[in-house]
N, CA, C, O and CB atoms as a CASP TS submission, in Angstrom:
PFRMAT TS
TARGET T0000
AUTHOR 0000-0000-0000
METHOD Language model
MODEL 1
PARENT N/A
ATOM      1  N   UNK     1      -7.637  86.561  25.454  1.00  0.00           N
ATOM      2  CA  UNK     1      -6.704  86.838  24.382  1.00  0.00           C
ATOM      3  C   UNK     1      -6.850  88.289  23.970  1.00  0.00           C
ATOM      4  O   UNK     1      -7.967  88.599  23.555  1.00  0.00           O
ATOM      5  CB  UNK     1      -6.936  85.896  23.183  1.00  0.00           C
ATOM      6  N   UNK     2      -5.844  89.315  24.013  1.00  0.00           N
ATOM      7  CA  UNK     2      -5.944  90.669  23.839  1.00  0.00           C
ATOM      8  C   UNK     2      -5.629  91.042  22.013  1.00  0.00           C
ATOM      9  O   UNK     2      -4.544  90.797  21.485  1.00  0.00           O
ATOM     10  CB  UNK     2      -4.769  91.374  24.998  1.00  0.00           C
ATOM     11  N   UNK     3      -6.242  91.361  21.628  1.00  0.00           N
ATOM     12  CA  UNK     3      -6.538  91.926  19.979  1.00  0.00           C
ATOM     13  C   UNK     3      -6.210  93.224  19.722  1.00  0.00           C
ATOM     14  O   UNK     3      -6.426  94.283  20.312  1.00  0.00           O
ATOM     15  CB  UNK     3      -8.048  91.904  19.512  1.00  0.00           C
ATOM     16  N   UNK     4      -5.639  92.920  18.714  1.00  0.00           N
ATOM     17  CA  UNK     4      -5.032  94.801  18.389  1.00  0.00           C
ATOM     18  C   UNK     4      -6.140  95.194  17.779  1.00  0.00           C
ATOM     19  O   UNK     4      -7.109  94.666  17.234  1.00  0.00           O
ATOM     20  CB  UNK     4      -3.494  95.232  17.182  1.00  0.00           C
ATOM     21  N   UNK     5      -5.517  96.873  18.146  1.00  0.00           N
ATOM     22  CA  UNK     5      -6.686  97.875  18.299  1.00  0.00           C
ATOM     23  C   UNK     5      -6.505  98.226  16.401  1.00  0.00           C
ATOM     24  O   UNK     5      -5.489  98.290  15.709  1.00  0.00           O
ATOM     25  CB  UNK     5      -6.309  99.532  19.758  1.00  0.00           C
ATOM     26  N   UNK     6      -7.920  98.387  16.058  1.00  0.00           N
ATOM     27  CA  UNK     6      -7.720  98.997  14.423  1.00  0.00           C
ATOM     28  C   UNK     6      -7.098 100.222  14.397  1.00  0.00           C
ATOM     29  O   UNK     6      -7.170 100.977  15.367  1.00  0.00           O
ATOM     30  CB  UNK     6      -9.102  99.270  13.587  1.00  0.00           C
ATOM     31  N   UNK     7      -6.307 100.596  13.082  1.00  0.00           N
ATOM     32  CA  UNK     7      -6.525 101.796  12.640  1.00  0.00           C
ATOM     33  C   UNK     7      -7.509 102.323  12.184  1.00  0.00           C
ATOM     34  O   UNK     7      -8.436 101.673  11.702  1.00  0.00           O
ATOM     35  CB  UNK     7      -5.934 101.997  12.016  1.00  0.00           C
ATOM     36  N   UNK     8      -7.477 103.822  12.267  1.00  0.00           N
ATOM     37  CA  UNK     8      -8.334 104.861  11.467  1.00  0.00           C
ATOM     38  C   UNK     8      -7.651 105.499  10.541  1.00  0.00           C
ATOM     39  O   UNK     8      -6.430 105.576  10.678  1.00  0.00           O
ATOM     40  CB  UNK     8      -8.926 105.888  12.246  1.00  0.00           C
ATOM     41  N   UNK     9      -8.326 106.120   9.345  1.00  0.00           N
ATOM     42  CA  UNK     9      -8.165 106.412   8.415  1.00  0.00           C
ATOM     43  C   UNK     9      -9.060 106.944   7.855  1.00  0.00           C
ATOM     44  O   UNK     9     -10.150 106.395   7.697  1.00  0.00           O
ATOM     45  CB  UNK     9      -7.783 105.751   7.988  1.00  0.00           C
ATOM     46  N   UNK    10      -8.650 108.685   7.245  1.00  0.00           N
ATOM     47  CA  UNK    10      -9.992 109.353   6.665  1.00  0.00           C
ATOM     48  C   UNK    10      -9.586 109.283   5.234  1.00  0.00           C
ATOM     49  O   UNK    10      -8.464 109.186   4.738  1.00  0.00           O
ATOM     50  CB  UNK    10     -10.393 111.026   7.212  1.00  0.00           C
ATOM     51  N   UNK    11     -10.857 109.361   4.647  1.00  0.00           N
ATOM     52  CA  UNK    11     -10.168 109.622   3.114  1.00  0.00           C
ATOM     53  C   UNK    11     -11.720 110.150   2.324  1.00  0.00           C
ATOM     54  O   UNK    11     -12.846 109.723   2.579  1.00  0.00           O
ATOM     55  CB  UNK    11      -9.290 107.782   2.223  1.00  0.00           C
ATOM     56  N   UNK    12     -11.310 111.259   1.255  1.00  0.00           N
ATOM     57  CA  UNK    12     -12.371 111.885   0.821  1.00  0.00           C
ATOM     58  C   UNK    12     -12.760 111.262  -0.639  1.00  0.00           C
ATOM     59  O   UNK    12     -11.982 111.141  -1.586  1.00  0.00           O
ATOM     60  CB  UNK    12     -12.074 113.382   0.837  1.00  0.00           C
ATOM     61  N   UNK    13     -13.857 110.970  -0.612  1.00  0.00           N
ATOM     62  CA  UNK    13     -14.449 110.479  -1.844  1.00  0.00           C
ATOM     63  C   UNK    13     -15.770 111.395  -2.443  1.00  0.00           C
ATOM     64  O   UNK    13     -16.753 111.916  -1.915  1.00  0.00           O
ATOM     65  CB  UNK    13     -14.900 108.963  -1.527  1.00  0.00           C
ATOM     66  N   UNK    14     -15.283 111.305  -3.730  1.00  0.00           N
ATOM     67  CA  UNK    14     -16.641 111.813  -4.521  1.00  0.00           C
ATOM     68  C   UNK    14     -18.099 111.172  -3.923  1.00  0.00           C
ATOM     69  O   UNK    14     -18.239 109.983  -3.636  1.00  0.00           O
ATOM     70  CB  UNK    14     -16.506 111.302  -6.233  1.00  0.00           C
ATOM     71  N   UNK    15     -18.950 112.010  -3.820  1.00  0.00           N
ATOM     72  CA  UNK    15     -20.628 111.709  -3.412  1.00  0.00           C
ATOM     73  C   UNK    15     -20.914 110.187  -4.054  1.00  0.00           C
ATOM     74  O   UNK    15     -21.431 109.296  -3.381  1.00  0.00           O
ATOM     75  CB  UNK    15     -21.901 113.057  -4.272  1.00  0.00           C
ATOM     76  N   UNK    16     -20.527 110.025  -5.378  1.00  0.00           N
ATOM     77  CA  UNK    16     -20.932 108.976  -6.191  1.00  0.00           C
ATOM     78  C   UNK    16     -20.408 107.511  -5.773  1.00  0.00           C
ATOM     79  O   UNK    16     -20.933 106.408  -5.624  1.00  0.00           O
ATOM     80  CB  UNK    16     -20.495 109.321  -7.547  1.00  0.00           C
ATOM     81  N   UNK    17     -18.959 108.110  -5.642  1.00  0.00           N
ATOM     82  CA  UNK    17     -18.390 106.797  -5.074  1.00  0.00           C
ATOM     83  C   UNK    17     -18.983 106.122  -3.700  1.00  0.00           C
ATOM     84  O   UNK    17     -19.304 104.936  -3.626  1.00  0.00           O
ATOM     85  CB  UNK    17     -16.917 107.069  -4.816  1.00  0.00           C
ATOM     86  N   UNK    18     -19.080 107.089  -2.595  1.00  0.00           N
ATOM     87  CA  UNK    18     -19.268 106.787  -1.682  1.00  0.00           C
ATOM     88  C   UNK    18     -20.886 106.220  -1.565  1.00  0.00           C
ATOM     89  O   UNK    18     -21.016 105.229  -0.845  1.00  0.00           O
ATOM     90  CB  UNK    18     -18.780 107.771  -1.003  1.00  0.00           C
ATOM     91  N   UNK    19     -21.845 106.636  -2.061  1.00  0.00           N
ATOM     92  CA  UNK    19     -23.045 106.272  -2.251  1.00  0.00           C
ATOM     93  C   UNK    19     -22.819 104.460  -3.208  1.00  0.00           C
ATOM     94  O   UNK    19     -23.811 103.739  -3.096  1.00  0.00           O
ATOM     95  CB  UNK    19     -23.851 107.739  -3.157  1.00  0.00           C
ATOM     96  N   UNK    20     -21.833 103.962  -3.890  1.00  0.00           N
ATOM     97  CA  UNK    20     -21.437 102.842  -4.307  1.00  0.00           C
ATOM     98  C   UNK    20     -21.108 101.922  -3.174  1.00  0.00           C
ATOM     99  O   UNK    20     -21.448 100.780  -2.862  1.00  0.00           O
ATOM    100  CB  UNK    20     -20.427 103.045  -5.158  1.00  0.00           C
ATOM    101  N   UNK    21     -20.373 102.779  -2.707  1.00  0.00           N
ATOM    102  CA  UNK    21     -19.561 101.200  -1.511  1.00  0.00           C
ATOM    103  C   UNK    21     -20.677 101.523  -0.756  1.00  0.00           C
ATOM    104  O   UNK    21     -20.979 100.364  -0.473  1.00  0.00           O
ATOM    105  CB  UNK    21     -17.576 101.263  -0.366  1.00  0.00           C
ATOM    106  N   UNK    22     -21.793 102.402  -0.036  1.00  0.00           N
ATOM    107  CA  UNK    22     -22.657 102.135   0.400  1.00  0.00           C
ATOM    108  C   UNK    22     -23.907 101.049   0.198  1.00  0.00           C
ATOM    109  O   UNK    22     -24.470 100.401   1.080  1.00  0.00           O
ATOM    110  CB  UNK    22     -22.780 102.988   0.406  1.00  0.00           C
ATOM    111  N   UNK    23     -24.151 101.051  -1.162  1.00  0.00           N
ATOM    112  CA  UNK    23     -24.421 100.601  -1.734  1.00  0.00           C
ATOM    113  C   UNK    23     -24.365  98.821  -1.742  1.00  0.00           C
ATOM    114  O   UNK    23     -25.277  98.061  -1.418  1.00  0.00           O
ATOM    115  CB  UNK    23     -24.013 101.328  -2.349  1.00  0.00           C
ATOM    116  N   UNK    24     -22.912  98.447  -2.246  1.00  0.00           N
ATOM    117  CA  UNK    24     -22.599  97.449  -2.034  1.00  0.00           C
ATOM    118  C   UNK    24     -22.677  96.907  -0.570  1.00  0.00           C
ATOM    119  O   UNK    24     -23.243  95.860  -0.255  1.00  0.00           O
ATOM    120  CB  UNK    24     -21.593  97.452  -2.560  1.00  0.00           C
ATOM    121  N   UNK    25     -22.002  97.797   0.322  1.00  0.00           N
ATOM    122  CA  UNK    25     -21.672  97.157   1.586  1.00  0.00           C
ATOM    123  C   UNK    25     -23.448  96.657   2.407  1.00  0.00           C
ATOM    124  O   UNK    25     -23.686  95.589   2.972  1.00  0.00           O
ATOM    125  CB  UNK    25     -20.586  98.530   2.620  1.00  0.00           C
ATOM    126  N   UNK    26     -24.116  97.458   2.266  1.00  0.00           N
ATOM    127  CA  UNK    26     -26.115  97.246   2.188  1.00  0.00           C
ATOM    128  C   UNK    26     -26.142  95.500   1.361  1.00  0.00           C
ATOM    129  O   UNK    26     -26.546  94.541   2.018  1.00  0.00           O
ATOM    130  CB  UNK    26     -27.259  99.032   0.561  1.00  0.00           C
ATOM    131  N   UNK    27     -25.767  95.365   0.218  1.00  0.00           N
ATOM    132  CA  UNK    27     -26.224  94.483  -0.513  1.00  0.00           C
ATOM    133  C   UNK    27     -25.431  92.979   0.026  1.00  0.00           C
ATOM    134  O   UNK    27     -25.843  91.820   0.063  1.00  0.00           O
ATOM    135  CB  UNK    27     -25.994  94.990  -2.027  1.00  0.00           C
ATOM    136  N   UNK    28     -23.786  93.761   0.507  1.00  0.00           N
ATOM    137  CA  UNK    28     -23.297  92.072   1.273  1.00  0.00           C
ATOM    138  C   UNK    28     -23.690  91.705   2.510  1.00  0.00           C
ATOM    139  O   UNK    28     -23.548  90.570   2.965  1.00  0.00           O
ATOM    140  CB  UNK    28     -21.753  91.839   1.531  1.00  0.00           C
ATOM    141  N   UNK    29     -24.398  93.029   3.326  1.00  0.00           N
ATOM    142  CA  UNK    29     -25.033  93.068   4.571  1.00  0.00           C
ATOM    143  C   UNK    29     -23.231  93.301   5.400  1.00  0.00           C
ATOM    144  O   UNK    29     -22.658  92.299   5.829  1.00  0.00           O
ATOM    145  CB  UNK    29     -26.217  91.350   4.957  1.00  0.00           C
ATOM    146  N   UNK    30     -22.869  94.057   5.457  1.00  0.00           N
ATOM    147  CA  UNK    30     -21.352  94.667   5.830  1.00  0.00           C
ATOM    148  C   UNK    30     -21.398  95.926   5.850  1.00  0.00           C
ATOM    149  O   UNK    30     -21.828  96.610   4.921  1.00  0.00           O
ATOM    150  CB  UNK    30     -20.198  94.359   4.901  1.00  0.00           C
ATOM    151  N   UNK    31     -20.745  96.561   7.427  1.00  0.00           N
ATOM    152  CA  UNK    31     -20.255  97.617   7.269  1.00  0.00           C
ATOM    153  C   UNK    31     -19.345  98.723   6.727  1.00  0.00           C
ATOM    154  O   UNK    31     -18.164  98.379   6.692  1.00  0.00           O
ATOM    155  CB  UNK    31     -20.237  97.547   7.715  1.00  0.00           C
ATOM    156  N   UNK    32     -19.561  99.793   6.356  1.00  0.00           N
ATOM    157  CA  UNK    32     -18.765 100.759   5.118  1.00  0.00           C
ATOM    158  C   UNK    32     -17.428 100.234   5.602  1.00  0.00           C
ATOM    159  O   UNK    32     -16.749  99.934   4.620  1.00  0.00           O
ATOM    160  CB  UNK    32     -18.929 102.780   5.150  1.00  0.00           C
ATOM    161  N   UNK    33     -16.712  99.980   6.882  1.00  0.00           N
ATOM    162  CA  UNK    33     -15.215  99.771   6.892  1.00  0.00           C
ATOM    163  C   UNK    33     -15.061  98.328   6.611  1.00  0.00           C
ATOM    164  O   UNK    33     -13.918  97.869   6.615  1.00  0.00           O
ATOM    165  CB  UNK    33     -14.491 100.186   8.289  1.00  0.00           C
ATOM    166  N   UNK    34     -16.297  97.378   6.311  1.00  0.00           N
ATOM    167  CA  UNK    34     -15.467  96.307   6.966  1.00  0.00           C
ATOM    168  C   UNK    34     -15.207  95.761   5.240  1.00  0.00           C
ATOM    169  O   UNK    34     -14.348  94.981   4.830  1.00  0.00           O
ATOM    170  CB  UNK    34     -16.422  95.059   8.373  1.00  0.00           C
ATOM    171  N   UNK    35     -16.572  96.685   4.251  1.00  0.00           N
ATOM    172  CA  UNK    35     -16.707  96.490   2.584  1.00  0.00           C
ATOM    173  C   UNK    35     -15.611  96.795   2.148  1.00  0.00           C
ATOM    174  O   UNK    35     -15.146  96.135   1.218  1.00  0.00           O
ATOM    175  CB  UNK    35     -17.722  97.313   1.774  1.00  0.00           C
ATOM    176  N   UNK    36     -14.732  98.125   2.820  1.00  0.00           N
ATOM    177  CA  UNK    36     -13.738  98.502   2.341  1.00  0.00           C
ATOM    178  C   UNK    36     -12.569  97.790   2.679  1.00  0.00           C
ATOM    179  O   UNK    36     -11.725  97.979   1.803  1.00  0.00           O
ATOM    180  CB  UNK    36     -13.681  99.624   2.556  1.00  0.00           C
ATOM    181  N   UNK    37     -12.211  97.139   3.470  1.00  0.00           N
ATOM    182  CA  UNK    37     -11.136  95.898   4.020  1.00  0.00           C
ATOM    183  C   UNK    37     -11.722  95.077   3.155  1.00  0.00           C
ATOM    184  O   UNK    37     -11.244  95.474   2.092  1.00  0.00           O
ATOM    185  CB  UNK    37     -11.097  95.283   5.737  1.00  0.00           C
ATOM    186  N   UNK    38     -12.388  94.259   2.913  1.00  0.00           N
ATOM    187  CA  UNK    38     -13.022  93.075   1.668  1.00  0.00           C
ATOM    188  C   UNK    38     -12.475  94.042   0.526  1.00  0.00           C
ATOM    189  O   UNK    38     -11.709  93.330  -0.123  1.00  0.00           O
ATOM    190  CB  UNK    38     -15.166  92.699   1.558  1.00  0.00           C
ATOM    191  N   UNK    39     -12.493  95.297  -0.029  1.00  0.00           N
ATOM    192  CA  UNK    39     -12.462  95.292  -1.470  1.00  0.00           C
ATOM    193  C   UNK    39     -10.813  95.488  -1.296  1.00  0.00           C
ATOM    194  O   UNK    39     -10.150  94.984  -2.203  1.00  0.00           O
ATOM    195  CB  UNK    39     -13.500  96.572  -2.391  1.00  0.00           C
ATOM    196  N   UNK    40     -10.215  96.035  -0.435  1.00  0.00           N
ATOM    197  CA  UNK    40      -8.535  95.998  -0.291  1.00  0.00           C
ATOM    198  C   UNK    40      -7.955  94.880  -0.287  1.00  0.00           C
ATOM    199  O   UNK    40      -6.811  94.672  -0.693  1.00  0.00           O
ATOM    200  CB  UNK    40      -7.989  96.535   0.870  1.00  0.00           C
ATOM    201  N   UNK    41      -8.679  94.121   0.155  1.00  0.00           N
ATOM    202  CA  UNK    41      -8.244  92.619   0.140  1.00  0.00           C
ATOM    203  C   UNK    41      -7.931  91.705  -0.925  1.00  0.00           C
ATOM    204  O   UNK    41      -7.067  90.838  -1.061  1.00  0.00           O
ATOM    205  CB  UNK    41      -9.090  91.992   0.664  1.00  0.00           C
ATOM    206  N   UNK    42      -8.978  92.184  -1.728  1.00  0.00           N
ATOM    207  CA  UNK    42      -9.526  91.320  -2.804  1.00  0.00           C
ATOM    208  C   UNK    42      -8.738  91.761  -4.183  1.00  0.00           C
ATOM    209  O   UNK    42      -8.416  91.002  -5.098  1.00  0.00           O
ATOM    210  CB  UNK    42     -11.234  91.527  -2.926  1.00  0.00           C
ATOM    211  N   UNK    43      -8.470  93.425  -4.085  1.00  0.00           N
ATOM    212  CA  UNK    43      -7.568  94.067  -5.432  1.00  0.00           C
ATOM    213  C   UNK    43      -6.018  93.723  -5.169  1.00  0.00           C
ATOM    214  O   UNK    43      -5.191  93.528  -6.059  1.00  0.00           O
ATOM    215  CB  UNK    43      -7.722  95.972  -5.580  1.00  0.00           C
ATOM    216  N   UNK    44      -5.797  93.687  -3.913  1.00  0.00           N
ATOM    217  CA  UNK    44      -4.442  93.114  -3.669  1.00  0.00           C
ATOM    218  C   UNK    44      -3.770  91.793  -4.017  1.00  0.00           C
ATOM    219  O   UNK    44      -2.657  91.643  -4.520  1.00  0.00           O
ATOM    220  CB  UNK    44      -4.340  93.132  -2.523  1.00  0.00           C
ATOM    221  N   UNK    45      -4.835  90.671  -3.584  1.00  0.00           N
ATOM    222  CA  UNK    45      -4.885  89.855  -3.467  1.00  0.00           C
ATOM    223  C   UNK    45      -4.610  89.450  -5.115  1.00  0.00           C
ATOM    224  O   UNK    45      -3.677  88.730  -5.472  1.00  0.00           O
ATOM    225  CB  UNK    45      -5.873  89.639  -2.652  1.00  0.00           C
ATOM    226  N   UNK    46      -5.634  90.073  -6.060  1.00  0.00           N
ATOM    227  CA  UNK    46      -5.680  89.569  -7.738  1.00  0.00           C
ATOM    228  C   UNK    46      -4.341  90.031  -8.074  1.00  0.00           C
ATOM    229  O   UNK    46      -3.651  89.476  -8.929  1.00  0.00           O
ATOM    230  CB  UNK    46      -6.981  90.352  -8.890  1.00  0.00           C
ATOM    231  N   UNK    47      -3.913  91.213  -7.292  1.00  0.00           N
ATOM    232  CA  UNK    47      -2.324  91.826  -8.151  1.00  0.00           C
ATOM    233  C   UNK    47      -1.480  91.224  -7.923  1.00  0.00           C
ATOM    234  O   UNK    47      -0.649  90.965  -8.794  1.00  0.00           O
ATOM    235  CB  UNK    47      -1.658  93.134  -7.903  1.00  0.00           C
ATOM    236  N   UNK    48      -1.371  90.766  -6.644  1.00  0.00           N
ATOM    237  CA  UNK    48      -0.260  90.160  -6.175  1.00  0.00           C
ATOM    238  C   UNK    48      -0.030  90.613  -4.644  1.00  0.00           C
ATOM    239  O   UNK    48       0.090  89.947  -3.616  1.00  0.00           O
ATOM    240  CB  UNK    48       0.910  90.498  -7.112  1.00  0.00           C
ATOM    241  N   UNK    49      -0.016  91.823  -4.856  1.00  0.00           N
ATOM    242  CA  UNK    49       0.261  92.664  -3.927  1.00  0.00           C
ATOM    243  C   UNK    49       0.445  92.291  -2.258  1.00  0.00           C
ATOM    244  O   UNK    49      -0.427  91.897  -1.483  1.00  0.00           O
ATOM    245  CB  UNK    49      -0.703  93.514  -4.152  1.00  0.00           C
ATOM    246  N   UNK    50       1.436  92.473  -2.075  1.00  0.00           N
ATOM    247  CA  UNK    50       1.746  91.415  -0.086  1.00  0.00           C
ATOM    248  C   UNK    50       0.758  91.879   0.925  1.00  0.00           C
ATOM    249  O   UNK    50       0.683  93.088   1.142  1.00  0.00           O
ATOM    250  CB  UNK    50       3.617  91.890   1.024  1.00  0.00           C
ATOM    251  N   UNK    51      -0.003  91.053   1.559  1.00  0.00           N
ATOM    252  CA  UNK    51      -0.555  91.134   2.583  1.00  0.00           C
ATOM    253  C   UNK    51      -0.306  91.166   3.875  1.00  0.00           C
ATOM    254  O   UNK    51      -1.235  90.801   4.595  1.00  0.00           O
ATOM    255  CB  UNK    51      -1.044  90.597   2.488  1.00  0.00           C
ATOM    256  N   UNK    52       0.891  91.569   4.495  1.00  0.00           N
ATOM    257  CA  UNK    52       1.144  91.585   5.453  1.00  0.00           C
ATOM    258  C   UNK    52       0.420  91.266   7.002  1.00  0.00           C
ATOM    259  O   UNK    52      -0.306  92.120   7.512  1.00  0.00           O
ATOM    260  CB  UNK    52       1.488  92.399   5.199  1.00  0.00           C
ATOM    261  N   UNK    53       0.686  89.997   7.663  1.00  0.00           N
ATOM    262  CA  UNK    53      -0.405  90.311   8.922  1.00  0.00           C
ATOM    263  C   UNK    53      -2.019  89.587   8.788  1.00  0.00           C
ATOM    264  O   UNK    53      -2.762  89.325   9.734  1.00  0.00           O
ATOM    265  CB  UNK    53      -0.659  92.149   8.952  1.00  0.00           C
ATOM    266  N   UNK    54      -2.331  89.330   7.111  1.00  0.00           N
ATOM    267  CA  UNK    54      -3.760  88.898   6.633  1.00  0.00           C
ATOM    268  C   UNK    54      -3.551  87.435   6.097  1.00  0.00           C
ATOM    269  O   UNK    54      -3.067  87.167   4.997  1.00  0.00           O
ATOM    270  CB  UNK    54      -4.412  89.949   5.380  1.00  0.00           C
ATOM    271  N   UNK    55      -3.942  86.619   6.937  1.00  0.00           N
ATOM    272  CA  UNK    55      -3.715  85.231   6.670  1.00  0.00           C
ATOM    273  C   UNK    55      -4.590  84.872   5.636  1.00  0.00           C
ATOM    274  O   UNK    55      -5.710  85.294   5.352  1.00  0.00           O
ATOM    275  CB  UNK    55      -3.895  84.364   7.832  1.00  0.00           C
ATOM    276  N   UNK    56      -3.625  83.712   4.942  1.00  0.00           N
ATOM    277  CA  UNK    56      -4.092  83.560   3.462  1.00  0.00           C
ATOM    278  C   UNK    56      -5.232  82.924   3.653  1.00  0.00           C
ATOM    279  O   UNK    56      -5.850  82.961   2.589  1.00  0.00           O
ATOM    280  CB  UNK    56      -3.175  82.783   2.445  1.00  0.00           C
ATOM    281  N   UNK    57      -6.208  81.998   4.982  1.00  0.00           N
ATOM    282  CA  UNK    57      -7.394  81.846   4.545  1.00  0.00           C
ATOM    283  C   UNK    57      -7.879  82.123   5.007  1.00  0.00           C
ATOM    284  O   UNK    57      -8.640  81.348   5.587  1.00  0.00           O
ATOM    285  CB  UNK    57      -7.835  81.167   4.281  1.00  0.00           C
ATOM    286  N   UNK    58      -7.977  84.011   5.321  1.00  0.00           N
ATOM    287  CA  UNK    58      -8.775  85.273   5.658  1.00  0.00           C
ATOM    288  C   UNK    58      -9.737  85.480   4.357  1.00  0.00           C
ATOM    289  O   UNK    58      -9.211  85.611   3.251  1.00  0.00           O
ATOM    290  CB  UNK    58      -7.710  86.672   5.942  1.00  0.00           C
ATOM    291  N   UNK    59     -10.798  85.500   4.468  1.00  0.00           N
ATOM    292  CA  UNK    59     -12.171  85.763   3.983  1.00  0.00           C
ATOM    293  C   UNK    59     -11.599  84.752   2.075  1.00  0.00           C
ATOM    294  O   UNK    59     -11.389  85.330   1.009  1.00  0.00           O
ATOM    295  CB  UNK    59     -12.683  88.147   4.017  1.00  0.00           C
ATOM    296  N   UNK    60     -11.526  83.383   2.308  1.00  0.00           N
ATOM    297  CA  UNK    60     -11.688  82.378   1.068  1.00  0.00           C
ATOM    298  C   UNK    60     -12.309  83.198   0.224  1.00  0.00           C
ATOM    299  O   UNK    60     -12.803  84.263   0.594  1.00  0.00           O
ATOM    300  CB  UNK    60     -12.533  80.994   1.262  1.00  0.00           C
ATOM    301  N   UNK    61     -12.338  82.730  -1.108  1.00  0.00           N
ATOM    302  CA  UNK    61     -13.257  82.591  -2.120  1.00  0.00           C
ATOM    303  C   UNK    61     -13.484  83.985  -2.107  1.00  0.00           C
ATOM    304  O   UNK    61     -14.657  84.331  -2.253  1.00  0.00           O
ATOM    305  CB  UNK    61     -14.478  81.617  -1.938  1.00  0.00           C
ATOM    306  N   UNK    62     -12.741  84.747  -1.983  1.00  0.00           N
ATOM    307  CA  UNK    62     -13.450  86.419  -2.030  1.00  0.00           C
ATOM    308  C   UNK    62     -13.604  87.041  -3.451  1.00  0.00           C
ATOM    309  O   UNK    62     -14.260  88.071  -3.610  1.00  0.00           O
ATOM    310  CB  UNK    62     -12.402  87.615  -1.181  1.00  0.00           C
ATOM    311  N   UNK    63     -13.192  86.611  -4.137  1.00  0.00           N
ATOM    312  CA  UNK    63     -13.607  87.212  -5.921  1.00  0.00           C
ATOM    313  C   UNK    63     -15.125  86.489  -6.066  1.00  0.00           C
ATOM    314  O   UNK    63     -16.042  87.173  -6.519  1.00  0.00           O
ATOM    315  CB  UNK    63     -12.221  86.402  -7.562  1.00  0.00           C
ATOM    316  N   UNK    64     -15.305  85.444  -5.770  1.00  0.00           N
ATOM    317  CA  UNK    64     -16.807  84.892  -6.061  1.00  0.00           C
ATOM    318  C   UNK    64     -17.947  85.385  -5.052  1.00  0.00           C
ATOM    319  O   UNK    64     -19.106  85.652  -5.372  1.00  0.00           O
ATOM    320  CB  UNK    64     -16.802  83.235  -5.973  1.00  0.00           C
ATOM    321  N   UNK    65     -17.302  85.463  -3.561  1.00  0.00           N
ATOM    322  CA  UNK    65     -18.263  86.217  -3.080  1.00  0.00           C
ATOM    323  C   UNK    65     -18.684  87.791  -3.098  1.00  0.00           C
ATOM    324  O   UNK    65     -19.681  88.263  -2.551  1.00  0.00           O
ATOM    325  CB  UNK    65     -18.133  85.922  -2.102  1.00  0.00           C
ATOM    326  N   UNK    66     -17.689  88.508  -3.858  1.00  0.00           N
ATOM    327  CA  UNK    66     -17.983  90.002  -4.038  1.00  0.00           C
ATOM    328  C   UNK    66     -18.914  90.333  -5.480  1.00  0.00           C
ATOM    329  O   UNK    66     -19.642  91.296  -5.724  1.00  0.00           O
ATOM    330  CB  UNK    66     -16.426  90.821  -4.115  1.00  0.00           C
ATOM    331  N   UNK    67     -18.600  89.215  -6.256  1.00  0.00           N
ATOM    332  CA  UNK    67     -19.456  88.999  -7.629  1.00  0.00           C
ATOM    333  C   UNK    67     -20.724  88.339  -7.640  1.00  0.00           C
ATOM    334  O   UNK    67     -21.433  88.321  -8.646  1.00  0.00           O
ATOM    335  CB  UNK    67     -18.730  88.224  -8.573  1.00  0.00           C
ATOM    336  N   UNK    68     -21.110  87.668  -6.306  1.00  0.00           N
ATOM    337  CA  UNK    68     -22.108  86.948  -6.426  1.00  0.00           C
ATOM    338  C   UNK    68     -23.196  88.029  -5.779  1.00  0.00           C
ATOM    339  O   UNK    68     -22.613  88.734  -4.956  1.00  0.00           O
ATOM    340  CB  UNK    68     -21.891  85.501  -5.758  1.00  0.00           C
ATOM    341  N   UNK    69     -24.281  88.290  -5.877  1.00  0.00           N
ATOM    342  CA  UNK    69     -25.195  88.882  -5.315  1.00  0.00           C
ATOM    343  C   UNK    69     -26.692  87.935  -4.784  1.00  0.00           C
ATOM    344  O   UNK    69     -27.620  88.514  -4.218  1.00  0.00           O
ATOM    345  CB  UNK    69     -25.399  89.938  -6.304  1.00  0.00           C
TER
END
């Protein structure tokens, strides 16, 4: 079964921030891109905001597992 290829994407963050999602992504045991797809997911997801392509029971329960430590 052939899988699409990811995008890339640069984006500049303050020292502080980035030392955060480091941070976090260490503490869920997740890599910096994959913390940052979980937290896009998850702010979208509370707004409303359409997910295009991300099936709705792509990563369940994700507000309890980003709060739980």
């Amino acid at each position: 079964m052939a899988t699409s290829k990811s995008e890339v994407i640069s984006v500049r963050v303050e020292p502080h921030i980035k030392s955060a999602l480091q941070s976090a992504s260490e503490r869920k045991m997740r890599s910096l891109a994959n913390m940052f797809e979980v937290m896009v997911v998850a702010y979208c997801r509370e707004r409303g905001y359409p997910l295009p392509g991300v099936p709705a029971e792509a990563l369940p329960n994700l507000k309890a597992r980003l709060t739980s430590s």
